[in-house]
TIRO-2110 file (N, C-alpha, C; in Angstrom, 1 decimal):
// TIRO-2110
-16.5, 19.6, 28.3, N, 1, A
-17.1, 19.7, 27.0, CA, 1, A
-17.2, 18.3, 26.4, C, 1, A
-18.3, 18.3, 25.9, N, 2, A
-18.5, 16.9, 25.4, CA, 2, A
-18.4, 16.5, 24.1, C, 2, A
-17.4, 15.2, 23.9, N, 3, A
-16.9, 15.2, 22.2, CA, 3, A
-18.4, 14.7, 21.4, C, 3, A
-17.9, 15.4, 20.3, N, 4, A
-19.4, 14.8, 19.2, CA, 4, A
-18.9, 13.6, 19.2, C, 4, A
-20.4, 12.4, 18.6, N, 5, A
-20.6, 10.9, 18.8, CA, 5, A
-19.8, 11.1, 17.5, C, 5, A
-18.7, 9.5, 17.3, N, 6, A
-18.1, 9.7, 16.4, CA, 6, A
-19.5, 8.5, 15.4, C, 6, A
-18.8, 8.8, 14.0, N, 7, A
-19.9, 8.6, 13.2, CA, 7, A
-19.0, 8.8, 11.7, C, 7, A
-18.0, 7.3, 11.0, N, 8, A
-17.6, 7.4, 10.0, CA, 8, A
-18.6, 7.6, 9.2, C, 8, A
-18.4, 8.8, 8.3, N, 9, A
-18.9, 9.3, 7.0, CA, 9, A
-19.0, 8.3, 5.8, C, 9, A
-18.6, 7.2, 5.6, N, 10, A
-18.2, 6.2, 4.6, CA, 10, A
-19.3, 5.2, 4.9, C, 10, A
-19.4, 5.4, 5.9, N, 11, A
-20.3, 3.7, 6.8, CA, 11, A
-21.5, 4.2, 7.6, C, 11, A
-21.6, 5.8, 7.5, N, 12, A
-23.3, 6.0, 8.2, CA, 12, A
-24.3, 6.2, 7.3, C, 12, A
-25.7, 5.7, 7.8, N, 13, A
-26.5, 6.0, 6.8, CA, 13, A
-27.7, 5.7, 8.1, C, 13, A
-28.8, 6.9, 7.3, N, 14, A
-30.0, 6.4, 7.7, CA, 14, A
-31.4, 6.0, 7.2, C, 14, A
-30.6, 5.6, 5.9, N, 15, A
-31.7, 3.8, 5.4, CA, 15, A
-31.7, 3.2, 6.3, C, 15, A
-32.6, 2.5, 6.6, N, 16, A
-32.4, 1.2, 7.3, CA, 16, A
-31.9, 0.2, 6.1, C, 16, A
-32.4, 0.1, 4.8, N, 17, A
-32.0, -1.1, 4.0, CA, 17, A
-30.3, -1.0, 3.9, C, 17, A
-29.9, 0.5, 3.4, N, 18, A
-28.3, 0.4, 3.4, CA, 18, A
-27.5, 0.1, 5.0, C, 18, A
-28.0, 0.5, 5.9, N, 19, A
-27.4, 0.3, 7.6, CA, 19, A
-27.6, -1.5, 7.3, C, 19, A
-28.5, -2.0, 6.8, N, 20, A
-28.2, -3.3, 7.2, CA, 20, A
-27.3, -4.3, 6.1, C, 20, A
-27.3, -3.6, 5.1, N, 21, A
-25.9, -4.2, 4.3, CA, 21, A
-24.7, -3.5, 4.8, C, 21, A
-24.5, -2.4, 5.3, N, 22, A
-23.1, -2.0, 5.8, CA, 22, A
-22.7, -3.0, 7.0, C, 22, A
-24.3, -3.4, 7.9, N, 23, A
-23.5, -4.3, 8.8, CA, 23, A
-23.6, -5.6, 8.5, C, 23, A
-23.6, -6.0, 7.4, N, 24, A
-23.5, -7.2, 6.8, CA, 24, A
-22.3, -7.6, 6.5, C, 24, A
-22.0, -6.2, 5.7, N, 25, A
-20.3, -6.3, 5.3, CA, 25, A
-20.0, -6.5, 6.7, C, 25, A
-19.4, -5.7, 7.4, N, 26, A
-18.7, -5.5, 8.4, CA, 26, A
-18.6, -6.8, 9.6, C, 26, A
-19.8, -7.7, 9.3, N, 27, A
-19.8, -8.7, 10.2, CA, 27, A
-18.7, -9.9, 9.2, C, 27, A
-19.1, -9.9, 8.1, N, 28, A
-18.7, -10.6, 7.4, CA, 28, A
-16.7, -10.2, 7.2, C, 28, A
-16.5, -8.7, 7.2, N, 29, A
-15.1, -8.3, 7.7, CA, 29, A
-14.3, -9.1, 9.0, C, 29, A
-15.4, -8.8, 10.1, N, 30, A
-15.0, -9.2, 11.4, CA, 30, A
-14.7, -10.6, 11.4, C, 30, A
-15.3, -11.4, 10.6, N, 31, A
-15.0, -13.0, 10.8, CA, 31, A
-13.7, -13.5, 9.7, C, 31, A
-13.5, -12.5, 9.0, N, 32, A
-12.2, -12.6, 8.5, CA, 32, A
-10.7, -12.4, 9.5, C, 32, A
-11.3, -11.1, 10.1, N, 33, A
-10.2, -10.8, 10.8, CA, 33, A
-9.8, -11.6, 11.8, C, 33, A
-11.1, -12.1, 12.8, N, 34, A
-11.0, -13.4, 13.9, CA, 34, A
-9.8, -14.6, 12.8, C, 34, A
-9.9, -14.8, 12.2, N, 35, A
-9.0, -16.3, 11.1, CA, 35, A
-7.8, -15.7, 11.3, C, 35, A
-7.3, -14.7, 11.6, N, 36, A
-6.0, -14.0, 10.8, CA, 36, A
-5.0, -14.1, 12.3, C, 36, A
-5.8, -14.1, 13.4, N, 37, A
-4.7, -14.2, 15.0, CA, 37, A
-4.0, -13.0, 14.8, C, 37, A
-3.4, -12.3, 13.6, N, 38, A
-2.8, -11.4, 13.6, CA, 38, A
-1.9, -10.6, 14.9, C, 38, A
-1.4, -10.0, 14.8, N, 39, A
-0.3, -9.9, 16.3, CA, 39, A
0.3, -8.1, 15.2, C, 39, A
0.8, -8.0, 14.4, N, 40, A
1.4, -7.0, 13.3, CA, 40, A
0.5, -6.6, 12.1, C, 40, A
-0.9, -5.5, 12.2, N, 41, A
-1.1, -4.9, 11.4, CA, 41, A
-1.3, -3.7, 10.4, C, 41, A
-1.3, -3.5, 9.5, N, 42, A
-1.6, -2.2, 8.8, CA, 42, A
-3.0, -1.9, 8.1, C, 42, A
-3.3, -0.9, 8.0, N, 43, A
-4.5, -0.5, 7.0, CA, 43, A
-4.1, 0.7, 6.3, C, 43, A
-4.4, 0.5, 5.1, N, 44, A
-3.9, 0.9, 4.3, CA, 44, A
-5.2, 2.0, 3.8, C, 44, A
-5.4, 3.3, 3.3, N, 45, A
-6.5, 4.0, 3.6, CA, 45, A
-7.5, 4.1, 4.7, C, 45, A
-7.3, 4.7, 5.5, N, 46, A
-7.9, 4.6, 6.8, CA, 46, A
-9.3, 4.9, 6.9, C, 46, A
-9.5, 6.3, 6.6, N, 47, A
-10.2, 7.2, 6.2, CA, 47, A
-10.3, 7.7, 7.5, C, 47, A
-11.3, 7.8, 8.6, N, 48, A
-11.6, 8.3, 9.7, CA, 48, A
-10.9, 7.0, 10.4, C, 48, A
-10.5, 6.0, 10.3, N, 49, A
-10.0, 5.1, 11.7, CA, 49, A
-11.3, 3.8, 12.1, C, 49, A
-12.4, 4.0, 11.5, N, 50, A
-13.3, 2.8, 11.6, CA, 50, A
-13.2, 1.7, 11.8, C, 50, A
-12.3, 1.3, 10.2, N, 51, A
-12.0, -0.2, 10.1, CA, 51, A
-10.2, -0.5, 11.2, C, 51, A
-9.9, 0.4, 11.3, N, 52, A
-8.3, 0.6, 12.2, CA, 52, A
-8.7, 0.2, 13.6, C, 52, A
-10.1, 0.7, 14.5, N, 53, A
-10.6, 0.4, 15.6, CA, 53, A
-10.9, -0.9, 15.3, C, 53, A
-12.0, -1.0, 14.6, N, 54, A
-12.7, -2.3, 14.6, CA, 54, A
-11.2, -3.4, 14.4, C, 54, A
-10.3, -3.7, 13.8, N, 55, A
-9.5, -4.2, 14.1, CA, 55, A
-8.8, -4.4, 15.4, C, 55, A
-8.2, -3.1, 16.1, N, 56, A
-8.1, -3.2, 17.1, CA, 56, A
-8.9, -3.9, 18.3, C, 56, A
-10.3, -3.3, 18.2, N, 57, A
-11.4, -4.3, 19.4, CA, 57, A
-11.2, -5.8, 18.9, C, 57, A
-11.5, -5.8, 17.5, N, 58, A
-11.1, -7.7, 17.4, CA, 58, A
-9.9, -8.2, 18.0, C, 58, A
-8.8, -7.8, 17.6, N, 59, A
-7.6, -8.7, 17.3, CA, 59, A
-6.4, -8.4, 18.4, C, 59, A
-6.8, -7.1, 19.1, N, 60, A
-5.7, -6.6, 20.2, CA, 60, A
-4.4, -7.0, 19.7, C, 60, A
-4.0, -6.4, 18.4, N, 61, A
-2.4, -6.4, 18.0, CA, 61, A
-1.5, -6.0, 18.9, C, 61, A
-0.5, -6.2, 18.9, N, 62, A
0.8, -5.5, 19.4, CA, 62, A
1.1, -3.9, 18.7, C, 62, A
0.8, -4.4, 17.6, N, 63, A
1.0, -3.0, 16.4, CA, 63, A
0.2, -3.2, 15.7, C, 63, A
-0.2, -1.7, 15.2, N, 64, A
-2.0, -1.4, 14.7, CA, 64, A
-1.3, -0.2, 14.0, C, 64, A
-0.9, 0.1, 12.6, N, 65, A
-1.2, 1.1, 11.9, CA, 65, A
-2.1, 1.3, 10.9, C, 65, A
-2.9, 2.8, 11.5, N, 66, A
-4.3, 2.8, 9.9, CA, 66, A
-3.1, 4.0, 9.3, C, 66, A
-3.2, 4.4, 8.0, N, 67, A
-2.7, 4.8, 7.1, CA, 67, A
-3.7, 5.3, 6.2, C, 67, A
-3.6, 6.8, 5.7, N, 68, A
-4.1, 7.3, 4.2, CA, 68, A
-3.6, 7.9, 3.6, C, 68, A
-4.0, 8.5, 2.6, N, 69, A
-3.7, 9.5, 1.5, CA, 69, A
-3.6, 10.6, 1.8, C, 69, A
-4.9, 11.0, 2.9, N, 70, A
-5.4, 12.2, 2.9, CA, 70, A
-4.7, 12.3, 4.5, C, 70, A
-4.2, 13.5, 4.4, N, 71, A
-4.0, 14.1, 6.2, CA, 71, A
-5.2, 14.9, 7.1, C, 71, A
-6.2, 15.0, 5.6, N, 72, A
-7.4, 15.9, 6.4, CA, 72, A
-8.4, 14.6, 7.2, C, 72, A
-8.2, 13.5, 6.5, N, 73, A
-8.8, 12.2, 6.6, CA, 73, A
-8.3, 11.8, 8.4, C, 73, A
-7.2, 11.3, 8.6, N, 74, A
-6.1, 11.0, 9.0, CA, 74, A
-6.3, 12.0, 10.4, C, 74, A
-6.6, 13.3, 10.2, N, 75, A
-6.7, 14.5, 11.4, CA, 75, A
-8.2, 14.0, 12.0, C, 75, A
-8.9, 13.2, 11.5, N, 76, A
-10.5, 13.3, 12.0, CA, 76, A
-9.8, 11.5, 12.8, C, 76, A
-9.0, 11.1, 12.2, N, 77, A
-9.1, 9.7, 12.7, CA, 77, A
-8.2, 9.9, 13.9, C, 77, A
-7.9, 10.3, 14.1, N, 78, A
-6.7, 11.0, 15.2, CA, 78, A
-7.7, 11.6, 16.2, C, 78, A
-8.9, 12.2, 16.1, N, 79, A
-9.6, 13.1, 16.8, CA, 79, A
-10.3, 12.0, 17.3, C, 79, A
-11.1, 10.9, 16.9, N, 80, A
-12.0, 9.9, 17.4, CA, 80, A
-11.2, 9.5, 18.1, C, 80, A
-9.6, 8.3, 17.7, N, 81, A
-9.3, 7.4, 18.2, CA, 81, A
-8.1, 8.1, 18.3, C, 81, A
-7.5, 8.9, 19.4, N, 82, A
-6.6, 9.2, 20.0, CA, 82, A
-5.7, 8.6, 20.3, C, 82, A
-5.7, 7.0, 21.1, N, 83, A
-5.2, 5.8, 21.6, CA, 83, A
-4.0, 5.1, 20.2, C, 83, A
-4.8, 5.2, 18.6, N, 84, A
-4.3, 4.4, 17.4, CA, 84, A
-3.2, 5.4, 17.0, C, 84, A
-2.7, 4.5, 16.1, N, 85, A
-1.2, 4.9, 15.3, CA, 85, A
-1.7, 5.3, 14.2, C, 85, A
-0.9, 6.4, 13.7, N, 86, A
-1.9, 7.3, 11.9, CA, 86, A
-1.0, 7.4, 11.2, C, 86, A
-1.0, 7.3, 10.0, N, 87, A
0.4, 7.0, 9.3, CA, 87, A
-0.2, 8.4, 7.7, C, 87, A
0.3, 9.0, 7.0, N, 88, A
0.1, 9.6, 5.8, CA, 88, A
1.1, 8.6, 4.9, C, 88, A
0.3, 7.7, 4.3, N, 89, A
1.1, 6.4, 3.3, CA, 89, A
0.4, 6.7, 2.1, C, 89, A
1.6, 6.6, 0.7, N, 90, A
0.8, 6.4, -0.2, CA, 90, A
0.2, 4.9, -0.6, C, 90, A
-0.5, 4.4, -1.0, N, 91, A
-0.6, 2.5, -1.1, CA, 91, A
0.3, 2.4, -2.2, C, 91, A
1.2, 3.0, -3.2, N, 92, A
1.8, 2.5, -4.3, CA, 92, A
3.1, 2.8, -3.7, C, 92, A
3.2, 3.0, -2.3, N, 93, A
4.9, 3.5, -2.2, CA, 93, A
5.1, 3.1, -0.7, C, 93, A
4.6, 2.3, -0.1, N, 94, A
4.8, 1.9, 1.4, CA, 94, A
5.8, 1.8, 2.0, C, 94, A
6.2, 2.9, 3.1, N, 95, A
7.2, 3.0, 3.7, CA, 95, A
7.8, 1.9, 4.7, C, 95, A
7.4, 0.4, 4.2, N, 96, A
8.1, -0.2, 5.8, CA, 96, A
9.0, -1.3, 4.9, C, 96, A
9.5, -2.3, 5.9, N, 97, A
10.7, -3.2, 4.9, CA, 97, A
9.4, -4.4, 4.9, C, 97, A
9.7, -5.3, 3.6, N, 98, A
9.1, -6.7, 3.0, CA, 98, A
8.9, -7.4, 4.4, C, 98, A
7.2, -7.7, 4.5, N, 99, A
6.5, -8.8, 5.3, CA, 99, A
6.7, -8.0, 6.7, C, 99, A
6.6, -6.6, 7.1, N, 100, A
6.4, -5.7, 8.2, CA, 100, A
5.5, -6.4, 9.2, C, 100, A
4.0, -6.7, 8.5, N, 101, A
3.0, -6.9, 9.4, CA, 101, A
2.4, -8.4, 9.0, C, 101, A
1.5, -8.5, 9.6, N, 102, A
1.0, -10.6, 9.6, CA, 102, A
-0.2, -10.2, 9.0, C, 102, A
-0.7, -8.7, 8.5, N, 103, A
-2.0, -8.8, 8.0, CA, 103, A
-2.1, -7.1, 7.6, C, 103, A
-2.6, -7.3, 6.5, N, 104, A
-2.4, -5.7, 5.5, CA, 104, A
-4.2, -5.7, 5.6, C, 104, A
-4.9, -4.6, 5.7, N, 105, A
-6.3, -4.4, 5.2, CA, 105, A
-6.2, -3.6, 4.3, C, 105, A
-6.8, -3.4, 2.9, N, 106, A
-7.4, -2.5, 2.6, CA, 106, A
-8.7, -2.6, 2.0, C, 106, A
-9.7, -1.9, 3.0, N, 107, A
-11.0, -1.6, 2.8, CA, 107, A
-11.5, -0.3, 2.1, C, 107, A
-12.1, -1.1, 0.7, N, 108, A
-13.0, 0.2, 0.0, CA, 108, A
-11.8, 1.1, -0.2, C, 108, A
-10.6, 0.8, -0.8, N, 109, A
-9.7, 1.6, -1.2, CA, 109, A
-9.1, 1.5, -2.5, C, 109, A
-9.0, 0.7, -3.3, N, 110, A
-8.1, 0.1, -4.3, CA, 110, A
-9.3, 0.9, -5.7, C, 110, A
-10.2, 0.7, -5.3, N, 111, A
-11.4, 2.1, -6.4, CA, 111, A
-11.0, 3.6, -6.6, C, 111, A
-10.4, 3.7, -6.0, N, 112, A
-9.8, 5.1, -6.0, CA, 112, A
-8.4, 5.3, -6.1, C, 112, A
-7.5, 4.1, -6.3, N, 113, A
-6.1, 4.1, -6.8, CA, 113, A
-6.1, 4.2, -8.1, C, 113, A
-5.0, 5.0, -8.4, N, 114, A
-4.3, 5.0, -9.9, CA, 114, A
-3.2, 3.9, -9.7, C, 114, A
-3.1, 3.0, -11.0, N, 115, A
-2.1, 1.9, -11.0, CA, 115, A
-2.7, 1.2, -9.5, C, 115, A
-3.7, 0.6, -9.2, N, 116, A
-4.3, -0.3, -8.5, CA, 116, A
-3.1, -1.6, -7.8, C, 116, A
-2.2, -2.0, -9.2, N, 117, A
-1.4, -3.2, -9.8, CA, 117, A
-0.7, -2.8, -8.5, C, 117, A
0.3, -1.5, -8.7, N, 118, A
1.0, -1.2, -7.8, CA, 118, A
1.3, -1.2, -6.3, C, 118, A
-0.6, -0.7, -6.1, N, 119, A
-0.4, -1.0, -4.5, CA, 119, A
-0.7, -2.6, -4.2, C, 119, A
-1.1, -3.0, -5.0, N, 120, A
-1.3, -4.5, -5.1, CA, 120, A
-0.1, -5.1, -4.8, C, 120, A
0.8, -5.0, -5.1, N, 121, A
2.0, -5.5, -4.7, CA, 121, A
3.0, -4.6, -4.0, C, 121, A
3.2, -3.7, -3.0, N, 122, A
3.3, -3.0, -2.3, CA, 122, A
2.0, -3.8, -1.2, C, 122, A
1.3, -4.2, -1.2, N, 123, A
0.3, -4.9, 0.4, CA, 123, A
1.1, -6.1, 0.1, C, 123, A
1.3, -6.6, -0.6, N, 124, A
1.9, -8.1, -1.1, CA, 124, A
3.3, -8.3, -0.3, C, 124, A
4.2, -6.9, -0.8, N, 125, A
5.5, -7.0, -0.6, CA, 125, A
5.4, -6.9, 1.2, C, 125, A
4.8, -5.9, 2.0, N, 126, A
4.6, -5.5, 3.0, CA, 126, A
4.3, -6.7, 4.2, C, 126, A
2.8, -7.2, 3.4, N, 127, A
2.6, -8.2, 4.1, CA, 127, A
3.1, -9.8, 4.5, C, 127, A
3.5, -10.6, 5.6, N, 128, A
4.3, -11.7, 5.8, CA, 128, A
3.2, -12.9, 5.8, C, 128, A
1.8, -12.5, 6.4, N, 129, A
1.2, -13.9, 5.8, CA, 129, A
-0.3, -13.8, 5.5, C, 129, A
-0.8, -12.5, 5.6, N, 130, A
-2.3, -11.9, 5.1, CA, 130, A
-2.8, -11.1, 5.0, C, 130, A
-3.5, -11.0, 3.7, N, 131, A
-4.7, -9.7, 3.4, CA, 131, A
-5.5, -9.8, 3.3, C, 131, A
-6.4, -8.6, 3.4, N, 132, A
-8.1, -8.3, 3.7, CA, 132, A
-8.0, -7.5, 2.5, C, 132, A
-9.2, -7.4, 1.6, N, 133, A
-9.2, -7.0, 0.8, CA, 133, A
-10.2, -6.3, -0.2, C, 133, A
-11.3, -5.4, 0.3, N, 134, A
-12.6, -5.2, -0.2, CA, 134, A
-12.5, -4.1, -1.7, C, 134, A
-13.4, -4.6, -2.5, N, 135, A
-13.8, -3.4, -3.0, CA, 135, A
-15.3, -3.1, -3.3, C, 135, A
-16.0, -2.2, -4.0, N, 136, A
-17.3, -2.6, -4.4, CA, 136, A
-17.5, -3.3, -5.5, C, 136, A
-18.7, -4.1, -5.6, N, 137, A
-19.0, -4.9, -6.6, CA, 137, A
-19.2, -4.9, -8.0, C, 137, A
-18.5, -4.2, -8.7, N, 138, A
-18.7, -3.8, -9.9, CA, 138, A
-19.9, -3.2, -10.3, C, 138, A
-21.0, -3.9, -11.4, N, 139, A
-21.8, -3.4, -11.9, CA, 139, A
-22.9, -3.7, -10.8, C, 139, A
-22.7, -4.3, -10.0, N, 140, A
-24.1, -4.7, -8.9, CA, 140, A
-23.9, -3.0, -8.0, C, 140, A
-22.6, -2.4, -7.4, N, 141, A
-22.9, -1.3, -7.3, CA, 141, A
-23.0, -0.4, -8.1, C, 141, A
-23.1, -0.4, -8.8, N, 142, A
-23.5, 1.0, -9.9, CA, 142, A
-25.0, 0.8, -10.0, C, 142, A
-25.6, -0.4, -9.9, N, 143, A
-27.1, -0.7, -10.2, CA, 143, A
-27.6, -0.1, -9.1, C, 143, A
-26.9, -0.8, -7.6, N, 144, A
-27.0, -0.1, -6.6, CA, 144, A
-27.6, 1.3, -6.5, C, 144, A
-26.6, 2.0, -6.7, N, 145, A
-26.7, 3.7, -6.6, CA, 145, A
-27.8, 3.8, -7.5, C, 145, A
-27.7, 3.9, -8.9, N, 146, A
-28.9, 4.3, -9.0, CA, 146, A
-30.0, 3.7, -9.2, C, 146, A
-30.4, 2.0, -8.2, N, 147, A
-32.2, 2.3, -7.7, CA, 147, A
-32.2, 3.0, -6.3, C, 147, A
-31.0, 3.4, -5.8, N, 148, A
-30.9, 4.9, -4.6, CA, 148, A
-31.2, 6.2, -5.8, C, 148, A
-31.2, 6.6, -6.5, N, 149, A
-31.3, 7.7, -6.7, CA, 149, A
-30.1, 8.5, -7.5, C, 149, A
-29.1, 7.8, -7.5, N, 150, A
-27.9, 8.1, -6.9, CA, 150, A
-26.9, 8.5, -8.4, C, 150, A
-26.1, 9.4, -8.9, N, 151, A
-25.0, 9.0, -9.7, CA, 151, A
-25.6, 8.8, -10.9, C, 151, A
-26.4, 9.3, -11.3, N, 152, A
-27.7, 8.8, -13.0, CA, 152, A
-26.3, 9.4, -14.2, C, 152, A
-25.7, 10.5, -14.1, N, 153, A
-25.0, 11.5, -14.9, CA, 153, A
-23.3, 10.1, -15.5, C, 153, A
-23.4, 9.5, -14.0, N, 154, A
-22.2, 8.6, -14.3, CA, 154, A
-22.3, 7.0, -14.2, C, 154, A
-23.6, 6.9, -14.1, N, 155, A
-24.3, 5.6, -14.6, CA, 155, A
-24.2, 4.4, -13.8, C, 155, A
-24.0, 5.4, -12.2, N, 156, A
-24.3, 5.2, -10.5, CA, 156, A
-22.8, 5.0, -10.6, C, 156, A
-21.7, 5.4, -11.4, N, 157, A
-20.4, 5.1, -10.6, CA, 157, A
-20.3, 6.1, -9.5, C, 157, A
-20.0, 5.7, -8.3, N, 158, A
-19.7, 7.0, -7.2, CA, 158, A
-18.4, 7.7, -7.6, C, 158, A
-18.5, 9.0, -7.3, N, 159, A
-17.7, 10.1, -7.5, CA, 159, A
-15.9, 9.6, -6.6, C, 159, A
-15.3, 9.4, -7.0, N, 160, A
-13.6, 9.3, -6.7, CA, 160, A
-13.5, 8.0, -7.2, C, 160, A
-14.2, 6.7, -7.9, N, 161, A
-14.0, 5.9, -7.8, CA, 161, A
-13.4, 5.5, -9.5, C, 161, A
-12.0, 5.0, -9.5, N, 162, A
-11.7, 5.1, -10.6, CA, 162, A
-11.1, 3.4, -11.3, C, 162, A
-11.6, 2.5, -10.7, N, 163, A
-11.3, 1.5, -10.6, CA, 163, A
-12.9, 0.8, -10.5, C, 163, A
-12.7, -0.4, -11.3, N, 164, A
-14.0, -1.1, -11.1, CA, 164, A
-13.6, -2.7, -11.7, C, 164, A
-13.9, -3.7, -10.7, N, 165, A
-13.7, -5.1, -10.8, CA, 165, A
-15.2, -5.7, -10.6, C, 165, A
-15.4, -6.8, -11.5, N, 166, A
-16.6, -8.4, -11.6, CA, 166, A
-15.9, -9.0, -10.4, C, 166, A
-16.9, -9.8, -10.3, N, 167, A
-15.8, -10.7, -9.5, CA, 167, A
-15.1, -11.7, -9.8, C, 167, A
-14.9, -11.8, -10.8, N, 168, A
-14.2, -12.7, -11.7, CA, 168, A
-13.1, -11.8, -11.8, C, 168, A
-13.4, -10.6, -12.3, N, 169, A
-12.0, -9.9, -12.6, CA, 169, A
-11.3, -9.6, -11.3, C, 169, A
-11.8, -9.4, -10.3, N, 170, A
-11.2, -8.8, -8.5, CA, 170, A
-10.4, -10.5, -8.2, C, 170, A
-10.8, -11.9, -9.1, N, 171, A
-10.3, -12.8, -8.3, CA, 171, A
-8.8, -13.0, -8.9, C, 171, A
-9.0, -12.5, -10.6, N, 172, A
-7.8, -12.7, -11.6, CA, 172, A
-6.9, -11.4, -10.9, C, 172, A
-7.6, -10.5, -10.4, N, 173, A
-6.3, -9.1, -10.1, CA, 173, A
-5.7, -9.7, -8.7, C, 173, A
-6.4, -10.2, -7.5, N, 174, A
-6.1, -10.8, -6.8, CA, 174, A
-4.6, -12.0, -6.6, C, 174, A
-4.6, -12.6, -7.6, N, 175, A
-4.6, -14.2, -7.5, CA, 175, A
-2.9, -14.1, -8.5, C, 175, A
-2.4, -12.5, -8.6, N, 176, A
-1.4, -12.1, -9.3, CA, 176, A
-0.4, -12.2, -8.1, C, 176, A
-0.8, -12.0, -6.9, N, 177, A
0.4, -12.0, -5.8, CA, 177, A
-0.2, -12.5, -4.3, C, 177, A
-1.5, -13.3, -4.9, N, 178, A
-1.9, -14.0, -2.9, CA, 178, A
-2.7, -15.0, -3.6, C, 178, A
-2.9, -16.3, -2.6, N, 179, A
-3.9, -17.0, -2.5, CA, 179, A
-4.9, -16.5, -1.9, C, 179, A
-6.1, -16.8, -2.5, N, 180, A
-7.2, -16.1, -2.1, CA, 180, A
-8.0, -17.7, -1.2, C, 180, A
-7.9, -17.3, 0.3, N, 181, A
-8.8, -18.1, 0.9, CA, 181, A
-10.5, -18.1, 1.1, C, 181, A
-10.4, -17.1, 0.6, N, 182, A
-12.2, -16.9, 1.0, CA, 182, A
-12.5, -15.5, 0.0, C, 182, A
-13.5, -15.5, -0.3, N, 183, A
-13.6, -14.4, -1.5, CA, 183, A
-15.4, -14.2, -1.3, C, 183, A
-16.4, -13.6, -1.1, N, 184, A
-17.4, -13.5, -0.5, CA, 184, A
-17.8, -11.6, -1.3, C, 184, A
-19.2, -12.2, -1.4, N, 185, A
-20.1, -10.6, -2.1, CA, 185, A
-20.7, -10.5, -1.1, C, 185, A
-20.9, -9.5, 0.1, N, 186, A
-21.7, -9.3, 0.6, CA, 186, A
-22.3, -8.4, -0.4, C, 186, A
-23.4, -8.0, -0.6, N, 187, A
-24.0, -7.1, -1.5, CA, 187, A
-23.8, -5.4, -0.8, C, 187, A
-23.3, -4.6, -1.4, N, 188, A
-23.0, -4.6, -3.3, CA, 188, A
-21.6, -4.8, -3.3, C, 188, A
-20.5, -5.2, -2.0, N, 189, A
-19.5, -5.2, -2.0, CA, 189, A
-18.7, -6.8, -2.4, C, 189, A
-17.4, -6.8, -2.3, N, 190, A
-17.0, -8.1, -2.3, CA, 190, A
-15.9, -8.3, -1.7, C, 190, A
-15.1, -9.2, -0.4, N, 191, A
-14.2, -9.0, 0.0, CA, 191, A
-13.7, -10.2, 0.2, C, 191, A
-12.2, -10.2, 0.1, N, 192, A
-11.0, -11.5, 0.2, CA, 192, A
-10.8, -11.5, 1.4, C, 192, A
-10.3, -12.9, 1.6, N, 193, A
-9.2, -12.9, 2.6, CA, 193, A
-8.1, -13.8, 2.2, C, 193, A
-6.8, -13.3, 2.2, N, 194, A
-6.0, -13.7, 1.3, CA, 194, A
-4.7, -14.4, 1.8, C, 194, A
-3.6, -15.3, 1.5, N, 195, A
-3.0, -16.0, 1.5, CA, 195, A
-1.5, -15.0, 0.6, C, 195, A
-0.5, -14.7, 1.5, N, 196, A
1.0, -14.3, 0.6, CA, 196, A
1.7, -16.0, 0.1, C, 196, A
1.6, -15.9, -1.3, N, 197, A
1.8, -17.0, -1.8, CA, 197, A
3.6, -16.8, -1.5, C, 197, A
END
């Protein structure tokens, strides 16, 4: 029997204009991760295991944990990528001891935390010398969604997203517990790569 193509739900689309800023981001991801040599990593909201593979094909860790909230999440990432490590982590309460891993990711997650601050320092405490760090772009995504069509009732905020940073504000929330080496908008997103001060 043949497995369905896998296909994260977060990152498929078939715009061509959105497919080519998802792989915009993601290229622009990949060249963060290449800087990092990494050897000990975690991801922190996994979702389906996307950004936990892509990690893996780049960086060939020794240790690779993706991690979410959700177990229903978590059971699809497990189904694709069989081979990876799956963790049910909250981000405000991380189960490992101070500076665990050489590089913490969390992508497109920190929008949907309550107390943001918290897991913010929880990837801080975790991590020994780097974070990845995406979220979406404040008001440039909400503009986003709705000239898609998208979100008009909540003024294009997407549905679970309870967190929203400028990039001014994403560098001040940042810059509370890392040096931020590289800080970059791929449109409509914006993502660090960051420095444990």
């Amino acid at each position: 029997m043949n497995e369905p193509e896998y296909k994260d739900v977060r990152y498929s689309t078939r715009n061509p204009i959105s497919a080519y800023l998802v792989k915009n981001f993601f290229v622009r991801l990949r060249q963060m991760l290449l800087q990092t040599g990494a050897r000990r990593v975690l991801e922190i909201g996994c979702g389906e295991g996307f950004v936990t593979n892509l990690a893996k094909e780049t960086l060939s860790p020794e240790l690779l944990i993706g991690s979410d909230y959700s177990s229903q999440w978590l059971a699809r990432a497990k189904k694709f990528h069989p081979d990876s490590q799956f963790m049910v982590i909250d981000a405000r309460k991380i189960p490992f001891r101070d500076g665990a891993f050489d590089l913490v990711l969390a992508i497109e997650v920190l929008e949907h935390v309550e107390g943001p601050e918290a897991a913010l320092d929880e990837i801080a405490r975790v991590a020994s010398k780097r974070a990845i760090i995406s979220v979406p772009n404040g008001v440039i995504w909400r503009l986003g969604n709705m000239a898609r069509g998208k979100y008009f009732s909540s003024f294009g905020n997407t549905p679970g997203h309870i967190n929203e940073w400028s990039k001014r504000a994403f560098r001040r929330f940042l810059e509370r517990r890392f040096e931020i080496l590289e800080h970059k908008a791929p449109f409509p997103w914006q993502i660090a790569l960051l420095k444990k001060k």
